[in-house]
Legacy VTK file of the C-alpha trace (Angstrom):
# vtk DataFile Version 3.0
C-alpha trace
ASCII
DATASET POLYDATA
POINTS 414 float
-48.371 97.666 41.426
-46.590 100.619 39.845
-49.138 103.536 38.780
-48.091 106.099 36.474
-50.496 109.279 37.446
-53.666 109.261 35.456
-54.728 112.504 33.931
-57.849 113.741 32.970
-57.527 116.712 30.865
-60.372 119.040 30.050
-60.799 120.965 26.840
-62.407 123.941 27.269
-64.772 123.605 24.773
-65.739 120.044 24.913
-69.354 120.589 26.467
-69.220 119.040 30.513
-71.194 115.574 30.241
-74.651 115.933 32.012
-75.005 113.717 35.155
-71.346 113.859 35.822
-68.910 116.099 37.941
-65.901 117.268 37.448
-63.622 114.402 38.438
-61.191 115.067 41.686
-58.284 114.282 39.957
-59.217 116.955 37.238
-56.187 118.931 36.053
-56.331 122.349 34.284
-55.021 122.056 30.652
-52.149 124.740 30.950
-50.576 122.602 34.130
-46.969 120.941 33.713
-49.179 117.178 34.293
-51.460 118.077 31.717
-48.770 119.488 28.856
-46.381 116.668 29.584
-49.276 113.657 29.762
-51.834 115.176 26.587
-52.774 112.473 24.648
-54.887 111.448 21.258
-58.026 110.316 22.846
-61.241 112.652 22.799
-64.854 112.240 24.209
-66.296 110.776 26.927
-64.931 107.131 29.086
-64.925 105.704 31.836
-62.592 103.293 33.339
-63.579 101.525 36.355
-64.518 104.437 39.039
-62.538 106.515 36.671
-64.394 108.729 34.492
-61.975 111.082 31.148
-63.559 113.468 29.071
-61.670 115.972 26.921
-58.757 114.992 25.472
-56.661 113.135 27.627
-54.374 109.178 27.797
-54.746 106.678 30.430
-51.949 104.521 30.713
-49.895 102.666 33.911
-47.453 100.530 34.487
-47.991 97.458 36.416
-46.285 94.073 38.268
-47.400 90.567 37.011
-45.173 87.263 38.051
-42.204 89.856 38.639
-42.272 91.269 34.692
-43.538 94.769 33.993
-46.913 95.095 32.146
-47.620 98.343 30.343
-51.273 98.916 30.294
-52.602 101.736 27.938
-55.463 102.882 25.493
-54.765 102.919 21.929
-55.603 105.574 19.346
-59.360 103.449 18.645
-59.797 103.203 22.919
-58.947 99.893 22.319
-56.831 98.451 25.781
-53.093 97.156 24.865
-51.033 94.970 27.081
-47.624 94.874 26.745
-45.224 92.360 28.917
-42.058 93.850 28.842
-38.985 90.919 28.787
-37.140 89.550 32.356
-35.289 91.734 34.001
-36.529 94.677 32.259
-35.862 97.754 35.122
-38.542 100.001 36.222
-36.401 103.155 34.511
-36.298 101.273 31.316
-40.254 100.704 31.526
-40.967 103.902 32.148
-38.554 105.015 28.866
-41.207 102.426 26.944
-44.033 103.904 28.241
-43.259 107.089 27.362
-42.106 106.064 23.214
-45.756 104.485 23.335
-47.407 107.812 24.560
-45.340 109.321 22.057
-46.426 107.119 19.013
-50.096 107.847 20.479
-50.047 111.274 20.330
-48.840 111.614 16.924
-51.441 108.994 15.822
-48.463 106.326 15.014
-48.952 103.258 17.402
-49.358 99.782 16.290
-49.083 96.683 18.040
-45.921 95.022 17.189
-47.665 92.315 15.784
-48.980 94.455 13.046
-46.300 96.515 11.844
-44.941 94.752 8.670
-41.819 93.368 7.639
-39.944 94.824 5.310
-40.035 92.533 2.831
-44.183 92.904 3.084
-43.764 97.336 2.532
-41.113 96.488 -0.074
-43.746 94.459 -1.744
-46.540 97.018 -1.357
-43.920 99.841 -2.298
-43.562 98.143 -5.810
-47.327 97.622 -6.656
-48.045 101.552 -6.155
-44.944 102.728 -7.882
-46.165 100.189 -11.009
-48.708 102.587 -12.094
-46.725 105.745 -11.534
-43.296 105.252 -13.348
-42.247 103.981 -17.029
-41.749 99.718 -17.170
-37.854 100.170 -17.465
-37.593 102.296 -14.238
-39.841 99.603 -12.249
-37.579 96.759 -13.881
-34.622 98.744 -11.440
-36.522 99.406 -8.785
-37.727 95.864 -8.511
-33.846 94.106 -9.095
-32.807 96.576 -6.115
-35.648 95.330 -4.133
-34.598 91.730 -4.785
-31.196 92.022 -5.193
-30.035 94.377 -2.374
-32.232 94.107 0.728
-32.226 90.549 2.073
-30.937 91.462 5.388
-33.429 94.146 5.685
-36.443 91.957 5.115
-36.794 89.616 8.108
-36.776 93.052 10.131
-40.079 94.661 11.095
-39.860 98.241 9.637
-39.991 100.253 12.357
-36.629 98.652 13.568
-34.751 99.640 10.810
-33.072 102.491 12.428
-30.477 105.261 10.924
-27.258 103.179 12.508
-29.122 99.758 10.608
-28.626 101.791 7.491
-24.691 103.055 8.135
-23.696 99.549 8.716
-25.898 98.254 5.525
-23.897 100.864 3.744
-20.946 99.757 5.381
-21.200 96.444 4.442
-21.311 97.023 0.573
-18.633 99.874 0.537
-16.523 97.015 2.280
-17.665 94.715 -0.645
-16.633 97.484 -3.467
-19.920 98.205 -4.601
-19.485 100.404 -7.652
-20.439 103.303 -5.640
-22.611 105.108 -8.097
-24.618 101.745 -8.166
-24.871 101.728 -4.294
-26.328 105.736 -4.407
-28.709 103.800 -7.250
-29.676 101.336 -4.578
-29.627 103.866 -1.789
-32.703 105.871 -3.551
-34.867 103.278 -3.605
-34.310 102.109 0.165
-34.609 105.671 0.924
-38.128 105.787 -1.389
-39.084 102.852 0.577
-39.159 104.033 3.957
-40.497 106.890 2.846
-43.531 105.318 1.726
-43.612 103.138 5.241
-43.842 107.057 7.121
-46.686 107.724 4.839
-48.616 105.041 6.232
-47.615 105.719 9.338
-45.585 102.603 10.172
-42.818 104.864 11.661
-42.500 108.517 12.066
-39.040 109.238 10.213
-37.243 107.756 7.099
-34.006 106.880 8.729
-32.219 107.138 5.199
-32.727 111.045 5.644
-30.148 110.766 8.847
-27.735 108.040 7.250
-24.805 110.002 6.209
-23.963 108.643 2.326
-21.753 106.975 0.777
-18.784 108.691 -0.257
-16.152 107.851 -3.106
-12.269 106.901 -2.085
-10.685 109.267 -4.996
-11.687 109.313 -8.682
-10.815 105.929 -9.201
-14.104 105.437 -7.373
-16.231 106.966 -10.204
-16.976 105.432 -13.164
-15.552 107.269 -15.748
-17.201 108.341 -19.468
-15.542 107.604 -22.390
-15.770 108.781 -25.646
-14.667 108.565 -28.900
-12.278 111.283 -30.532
-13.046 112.295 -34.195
-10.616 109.954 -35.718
-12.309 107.351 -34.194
-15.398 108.300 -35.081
-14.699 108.155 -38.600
-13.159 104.954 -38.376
-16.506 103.858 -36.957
-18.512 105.042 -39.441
-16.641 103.751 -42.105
-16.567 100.116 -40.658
-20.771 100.369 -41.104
-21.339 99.116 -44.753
-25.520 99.086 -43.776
-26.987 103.093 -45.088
-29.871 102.410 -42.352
-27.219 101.941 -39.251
-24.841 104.242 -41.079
-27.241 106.833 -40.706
-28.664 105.584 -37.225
-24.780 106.069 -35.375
-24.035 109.207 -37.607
-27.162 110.918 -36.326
-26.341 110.095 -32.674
-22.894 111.166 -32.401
-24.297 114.263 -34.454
-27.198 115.338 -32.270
-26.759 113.190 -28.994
-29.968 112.309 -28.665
-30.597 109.082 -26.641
-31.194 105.694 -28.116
-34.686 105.512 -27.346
-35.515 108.840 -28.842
-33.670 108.315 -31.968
-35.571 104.352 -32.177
-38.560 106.818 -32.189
-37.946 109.263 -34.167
-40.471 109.962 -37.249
-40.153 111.648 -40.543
-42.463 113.710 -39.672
-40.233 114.901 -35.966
-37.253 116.529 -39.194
-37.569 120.088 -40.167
-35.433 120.390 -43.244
-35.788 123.735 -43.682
-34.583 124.569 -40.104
-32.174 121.835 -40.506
-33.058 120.262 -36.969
-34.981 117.292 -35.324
-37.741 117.637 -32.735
-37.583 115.310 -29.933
-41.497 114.655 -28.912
-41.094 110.396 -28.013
-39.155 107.856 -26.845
-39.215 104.247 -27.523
-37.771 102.160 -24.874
-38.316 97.892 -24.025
-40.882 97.922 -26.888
-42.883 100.694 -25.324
-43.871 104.415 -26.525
-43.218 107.164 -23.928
-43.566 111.001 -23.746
-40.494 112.249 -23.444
-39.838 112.623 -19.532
-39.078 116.567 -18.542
-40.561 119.573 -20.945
-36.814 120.273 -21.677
-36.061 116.810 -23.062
-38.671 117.824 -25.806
-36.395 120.141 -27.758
-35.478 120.893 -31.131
-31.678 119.660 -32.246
-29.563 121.582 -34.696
-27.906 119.060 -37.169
-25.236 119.663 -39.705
-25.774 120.114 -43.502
-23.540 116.649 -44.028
-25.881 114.649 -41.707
-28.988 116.534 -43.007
-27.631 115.191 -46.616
-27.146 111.756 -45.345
-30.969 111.912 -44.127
-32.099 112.780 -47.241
-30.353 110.281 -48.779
-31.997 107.410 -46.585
-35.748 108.871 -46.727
-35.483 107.861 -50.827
-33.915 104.640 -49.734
-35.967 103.817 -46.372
-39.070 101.977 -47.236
-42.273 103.449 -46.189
-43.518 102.401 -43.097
-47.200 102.491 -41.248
-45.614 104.533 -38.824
-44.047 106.993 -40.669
-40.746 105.819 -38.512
-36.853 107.054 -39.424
-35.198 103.648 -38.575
-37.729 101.242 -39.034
-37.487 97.396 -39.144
-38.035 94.888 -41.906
-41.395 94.854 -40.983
-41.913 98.763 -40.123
-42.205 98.152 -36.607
-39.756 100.112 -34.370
-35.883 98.303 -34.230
-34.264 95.999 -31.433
-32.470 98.283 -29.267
-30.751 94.593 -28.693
-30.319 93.319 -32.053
-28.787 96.419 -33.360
-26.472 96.824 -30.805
-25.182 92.931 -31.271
-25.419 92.699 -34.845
-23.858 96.217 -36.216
-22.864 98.473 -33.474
-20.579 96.271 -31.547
-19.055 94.735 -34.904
-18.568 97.697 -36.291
-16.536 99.031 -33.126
-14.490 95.672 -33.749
-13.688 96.110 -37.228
-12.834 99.851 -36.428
-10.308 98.573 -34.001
-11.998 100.558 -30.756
-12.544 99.291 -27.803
-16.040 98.674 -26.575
-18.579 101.148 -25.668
-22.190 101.392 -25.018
-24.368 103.082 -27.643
-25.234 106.040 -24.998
-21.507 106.992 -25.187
-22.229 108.118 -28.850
-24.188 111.003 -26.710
-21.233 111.380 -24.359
-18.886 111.713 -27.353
-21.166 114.945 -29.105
-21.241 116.753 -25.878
-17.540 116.103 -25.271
-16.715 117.405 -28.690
-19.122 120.419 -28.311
-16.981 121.024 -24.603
-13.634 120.452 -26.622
-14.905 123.381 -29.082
-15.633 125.657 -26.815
-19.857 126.151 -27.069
-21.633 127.762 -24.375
-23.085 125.366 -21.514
-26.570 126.205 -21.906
-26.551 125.785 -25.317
-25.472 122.223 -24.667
-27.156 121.634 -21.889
-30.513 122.553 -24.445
-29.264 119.860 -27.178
-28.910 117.471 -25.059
-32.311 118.096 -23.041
-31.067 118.412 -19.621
-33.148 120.043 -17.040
-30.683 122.322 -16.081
-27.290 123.181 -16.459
-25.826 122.156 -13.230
-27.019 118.671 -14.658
-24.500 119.039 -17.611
-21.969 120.161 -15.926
-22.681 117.759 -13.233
-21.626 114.641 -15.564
-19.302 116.695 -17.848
-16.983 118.964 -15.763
-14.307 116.286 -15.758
-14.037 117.096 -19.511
-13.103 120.301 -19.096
-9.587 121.766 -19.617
-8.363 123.509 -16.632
-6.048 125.902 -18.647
-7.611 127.724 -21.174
-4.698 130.502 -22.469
-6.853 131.587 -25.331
-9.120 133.323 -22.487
-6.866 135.386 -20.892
-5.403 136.628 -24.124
-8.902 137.324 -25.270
-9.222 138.919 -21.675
-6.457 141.328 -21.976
-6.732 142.399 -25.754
-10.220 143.728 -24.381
-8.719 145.791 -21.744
-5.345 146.989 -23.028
LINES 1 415
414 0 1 2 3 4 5 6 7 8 9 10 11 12 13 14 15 16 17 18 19 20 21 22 23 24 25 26 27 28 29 30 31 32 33 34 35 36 37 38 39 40 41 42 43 44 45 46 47 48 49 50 51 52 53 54 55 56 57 58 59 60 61 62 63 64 65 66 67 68 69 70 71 72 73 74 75 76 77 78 79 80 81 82 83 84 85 86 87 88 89 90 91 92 93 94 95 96 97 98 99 100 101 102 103 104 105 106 107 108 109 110 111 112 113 114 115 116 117 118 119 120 121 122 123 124 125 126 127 128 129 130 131 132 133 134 135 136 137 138 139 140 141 142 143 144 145 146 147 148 149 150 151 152 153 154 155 156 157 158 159 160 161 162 163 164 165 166 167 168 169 170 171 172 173 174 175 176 177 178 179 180 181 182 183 184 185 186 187 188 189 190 191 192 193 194 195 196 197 198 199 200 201 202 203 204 205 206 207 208 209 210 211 212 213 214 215 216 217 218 219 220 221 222 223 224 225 226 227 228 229 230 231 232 233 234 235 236 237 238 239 240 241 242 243 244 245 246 247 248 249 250 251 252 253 254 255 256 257 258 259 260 261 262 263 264 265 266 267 268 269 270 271 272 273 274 275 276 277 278 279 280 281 282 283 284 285 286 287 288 289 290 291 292 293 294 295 296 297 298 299 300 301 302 303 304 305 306 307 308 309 310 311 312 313 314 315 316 317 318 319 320 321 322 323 324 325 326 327 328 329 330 331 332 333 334 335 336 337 338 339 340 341 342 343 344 345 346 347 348 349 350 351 352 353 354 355 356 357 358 359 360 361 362 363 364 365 366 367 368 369 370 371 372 373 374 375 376 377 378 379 380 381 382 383 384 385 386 387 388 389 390 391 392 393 394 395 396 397 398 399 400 401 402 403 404 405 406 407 408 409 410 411 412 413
């Protein structure tokens, strides 16, 4: 039998049992033994002749049927028995040994058999964040869950290591994964594993280490695009409807998002200011509070559009809840119906090529870049958190000459 030195490691102010002495083996807790062999365990037990008291591990390493056994106390002073595979060396038993006296004195061992799957902290992952985040954010989290991680989930977690991560990013970048999709993706794994450290399944989140993916030139990026203000009146003119006239006017004109414009109440329009206050959002038939303070903002609007809103509060029909762009039935509108049925015909009939109704927003801050406004006004309008976020998604927009400056720039020194 191999025998890894047992320790017995006194705290100084543990109180000595009565009726016992001080064990012969007894080592004082500043010795090299002691520092390199402290363990979780505290109180008083005895192992066959062997009495421990303090805080202190017991653990060896033995011979059975020529495998390697290690033998150890868990973090309850429950015994483990581990039977490490054939032709496992005594070096390499001795290297497991001392990861299991790690995980013990950090309070992180489990038997193998009860560290979960991924699949199983995936699962449990997705009930807690249920009741923490809006429905729409859940939907993603839960199609990255099933869409992205079935090589993941027949691993147990704590074997999903920083190099299982590179080559899981590997394997999509190979695949041309639209690569802001796969940083999408990336967040949640990373959020997983995050929440399997919590519970102390393993003691890192190997997503911290994994170095990211990175995009192969700009053709990588998805790129915005907007409309330019001769298409924008084209647009407009190919919507014959005053409610969805009004609706796509109003969004180019303040770039607020789809869900807070669906939401947006009579009440939410100062027409003395000439501005709308964004306090809601309605999103997958659902009210929200707008999510950051600075997304609740007040929007200047234009004394055209403000005429245009006056013009459809005589003609809107009063609703229940007192709502801008109601429905036939005063309910809040489709987000799906009246993208199908006016937006996207009215693009047709305008001769543009397709967009997505957030580009409307894209197109106001563009035009707002294009005029030359300061960044944290925009950055205000369109309820960023900051203005690294605006310029974040709208640097590209930018011109990179700008003569008008450096005349200004000189006229104010010579």
């Amino acid at each position: 039998m191999i025998m890894l030195k047992l320790t017995h490691i006194m705290n100084p102010g543990f109180p000595k049992p009565k009726g016992h002495e001080q064990p012969n083996n007894y080592i004082m807790p500043d010795s090299p033994v002691a520092a390199r062999d402290r363990g979780p365990l505290w109180g008083l037990g005895r192992v066959g002749h062997n009495y421990f008291y303090g805080r202190g591990i017991m653990a060896c390493i033995t011979k059975r049927r020529n495998r390697y056994v290690v033998d150890f106390y868990d973090n309850h002073g429950a015994r483990q028995r581990k039977t490490l595979k054939a032709g496992t060396t005594k070096a390499r038993a001795r290297e497991i040994l001392r990861t299991i006296e790690d995980k013990l004195a950090k309070g992180l061992y489990l038997p193998e058999e009860r560290i979960p799957f991924f699949s199983r902290v995936a699962k449990d992952w997705l009930e807690f964040k249920k009741l923490n985040v809006r429905a729409s954010t859940w939907s993603c989290m839960e199609g990255h869950t099933r869409n992205h991680f079935k090589e993941l989930n027949g691993l147990r977690v704590n074997l999903i290591t920083t190099a299982v991560i590179e080559r899981w990013i590997a394997k999509r970048q190979r695949n041309h994964m639209n690569i802001s999709t796969l940083r999408k993706v990336l967040v949640t794994l990373g959020q997983i594993m995050a929440y399997a450290v919590r519970h102390k399944y393993l003691d890192h989140n190997p997503v911290r280490d994994a170095e990211g993916p990175r995009g192969q030139g700009m053709l990588e990026e998805k790129k915005i695009r907007v409309l330019m203000p001769e298409e924008i009146r084209a647009f407009l003119d190919a919507v014959p409807n005053q409610e969805y006239h009004t609706l796509f006017r109003l969004a180019i004109m303040s770039g607020a998002r789809q869900g807070e414009l669906l939401g947006l109440k009579w009440s939410d329009v100062d027409w003395e200011a000439s501005q709308i206050r964004i306090e809601r959002t309605f999103n997958h038939q659902k009210w929200y509070h707008v999510k950051t303070a600075a997304s609740n903002r007040r929007i200047d609007i234009g004394p055209e559009t403000m005429a245009a809103l006056k013009k459809w509060k005589i003609a809107c029909m009063p609703n229940s809840l007192n709502l801008v762009f109601p429905n036939g039935s005063g309910r809040p509108m489709n987000h799906n119906n009246m993208v199908t049925r006016h937006f996207n015909p009215a693009l047709k009939k305008a001769g543009i090529k397709r967009i997505r109704f957030h580009d409307l927003r894209h197109s106001y801050a563009s035009l707002l870049i294009e005029q030359g406004e300061n960044i944290k006004y925009i950055q205000s309008q369109l309820g960023h958190s900051t203005p690294m976020v605006t310029l974040n998604v709208y640097t590209h927009l930018m011109k990179p000459e700008n003569q008008e400056a450096a005349v200004r720039l000189e006229k104010a020194i010579f």
